[in-house]
C-alpha positions in Angstrom: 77.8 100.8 66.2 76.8 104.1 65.5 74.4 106.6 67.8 72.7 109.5 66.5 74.1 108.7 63.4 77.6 109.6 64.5 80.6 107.0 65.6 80.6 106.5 69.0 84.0 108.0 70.8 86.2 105.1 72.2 84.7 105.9 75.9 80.7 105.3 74.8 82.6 102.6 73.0 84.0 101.4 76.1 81.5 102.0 78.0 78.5 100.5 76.3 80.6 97.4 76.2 81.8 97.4 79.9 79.4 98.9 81.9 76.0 97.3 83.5 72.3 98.8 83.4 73.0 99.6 86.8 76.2 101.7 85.9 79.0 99.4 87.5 81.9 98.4 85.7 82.3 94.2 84.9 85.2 94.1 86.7 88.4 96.1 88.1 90.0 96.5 84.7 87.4 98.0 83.1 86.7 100.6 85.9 90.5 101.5 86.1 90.8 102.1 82.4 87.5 104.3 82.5 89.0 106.1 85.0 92.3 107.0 83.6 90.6 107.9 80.6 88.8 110.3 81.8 91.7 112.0 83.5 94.6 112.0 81.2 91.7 113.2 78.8 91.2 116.3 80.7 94.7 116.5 81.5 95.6 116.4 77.3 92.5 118.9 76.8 93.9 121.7 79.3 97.3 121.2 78.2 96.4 122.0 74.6 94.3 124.4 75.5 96.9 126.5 77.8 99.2 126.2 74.5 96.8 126.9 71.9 96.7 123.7 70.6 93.9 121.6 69.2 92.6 119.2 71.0 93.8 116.0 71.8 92.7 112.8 69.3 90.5 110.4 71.7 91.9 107.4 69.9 95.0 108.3 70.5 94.5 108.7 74.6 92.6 105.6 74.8 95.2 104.0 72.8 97.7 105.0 75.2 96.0 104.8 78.1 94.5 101.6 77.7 97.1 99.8 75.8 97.5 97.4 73.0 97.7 93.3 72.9 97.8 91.0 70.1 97.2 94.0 67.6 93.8 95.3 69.4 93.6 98.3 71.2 92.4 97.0 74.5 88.0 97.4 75.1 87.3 98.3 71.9 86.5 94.7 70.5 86.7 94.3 66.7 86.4 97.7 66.2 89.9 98.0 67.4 90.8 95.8 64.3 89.3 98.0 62.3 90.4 101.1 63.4 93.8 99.7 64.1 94.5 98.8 60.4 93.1 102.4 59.1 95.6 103.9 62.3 98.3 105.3 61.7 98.7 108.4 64.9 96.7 111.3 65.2 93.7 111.1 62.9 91.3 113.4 64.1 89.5 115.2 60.6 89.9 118.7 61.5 92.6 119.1 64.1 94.1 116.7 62.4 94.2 118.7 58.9 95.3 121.6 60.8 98.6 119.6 62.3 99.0 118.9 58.5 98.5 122.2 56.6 101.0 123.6 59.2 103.6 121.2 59.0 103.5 121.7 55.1 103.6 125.3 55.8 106.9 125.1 57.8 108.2 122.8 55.5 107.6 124.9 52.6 108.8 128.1 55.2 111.8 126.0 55.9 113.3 125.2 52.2 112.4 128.4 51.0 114.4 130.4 53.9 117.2 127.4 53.3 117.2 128.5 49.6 117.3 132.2 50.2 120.3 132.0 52.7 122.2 129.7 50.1 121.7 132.4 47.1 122.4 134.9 49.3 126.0 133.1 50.5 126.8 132.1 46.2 126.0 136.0 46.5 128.3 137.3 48.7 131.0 134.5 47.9 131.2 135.8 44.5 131.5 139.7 45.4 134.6 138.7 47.4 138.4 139.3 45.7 139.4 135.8 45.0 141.5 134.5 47.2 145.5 134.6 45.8 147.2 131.7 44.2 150.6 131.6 43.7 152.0 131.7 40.5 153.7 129.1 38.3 157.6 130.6 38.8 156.7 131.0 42.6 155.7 127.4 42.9 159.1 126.4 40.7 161.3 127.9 42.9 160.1 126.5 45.9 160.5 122.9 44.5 164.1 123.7 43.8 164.9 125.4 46.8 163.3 122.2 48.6 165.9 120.3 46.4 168.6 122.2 47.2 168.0 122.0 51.4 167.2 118.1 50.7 171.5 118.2 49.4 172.7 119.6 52.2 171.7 116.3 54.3 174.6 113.3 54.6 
């Protein structure tokens, strides 16, 4: 169902589906769900906002807000079947690419810091004096004067 050419968001969804000419909900349900939409929504959006954040994915608060049964997301009718098979979290286009390209970013950020601080340990490892061994005689005499304390026992 599209309007104005574009998708409709899971609330005109919702709402087309659940709501009479006259504006009133079908039943209880269907009003509580609007309503806790509509909040957590906002509450997502200024959270995001406060930490710079994109925007919240409205599939992904209806999903949690209005819950899942028998592998549909609850008001959205076959739609949700649809949806829910191409689902797979946060799918928004944009904010979504953004979440993306960043997390490659600090991924890439990540092993290349990991790489440098590795080199630079080989680095330092190798410019140390190596640490003294003991010699072949030294290790000889030991055994024998191991021996010789082993004798002295009844």
């Amino acid at each position: 169902m599209k309007k104005n050419g574009f998708n409709p968001s899971p609330l005109d969804l919702f709402r087309s589906t659940h709501q009479r000419k006259d504006g009133t909900f079908v039943d209880k349900k269907s009003e509580h769900v609007d309503g806790a939409y509509v909040r957590e929504m906002e509450d997502r959006t200024q959270r995001a906002s406060e930490q710079n954040l994109p925007p919240p994915n409205e599939l992904d608060v209806w999903r949690d807000v209005a819950g899942m049964k028998k592998g549909r997301i609850y008001g959205l009718g076959l739609e949700s079947t649809v949806i829910n098979k191409q689902y797979h979290g946060s799918c928004s286009s944009s904010s979504e690419w953004v979440r993306r390209s960043e997390f490659d970013q600090l991924r890439n950020t990540i092993m290349e810091e990991t790489q440098r601080m590795v080199k630079q340990m080989m680095e330092e490892r190798m410019q140390q004096p190596p640490m003294p061994t003991p010699n072949q005689e030294e290790l000889e005499t030991d055994e024998s004067e191991n021996e010789e304390d082993l004798g002295a026992f009844p």
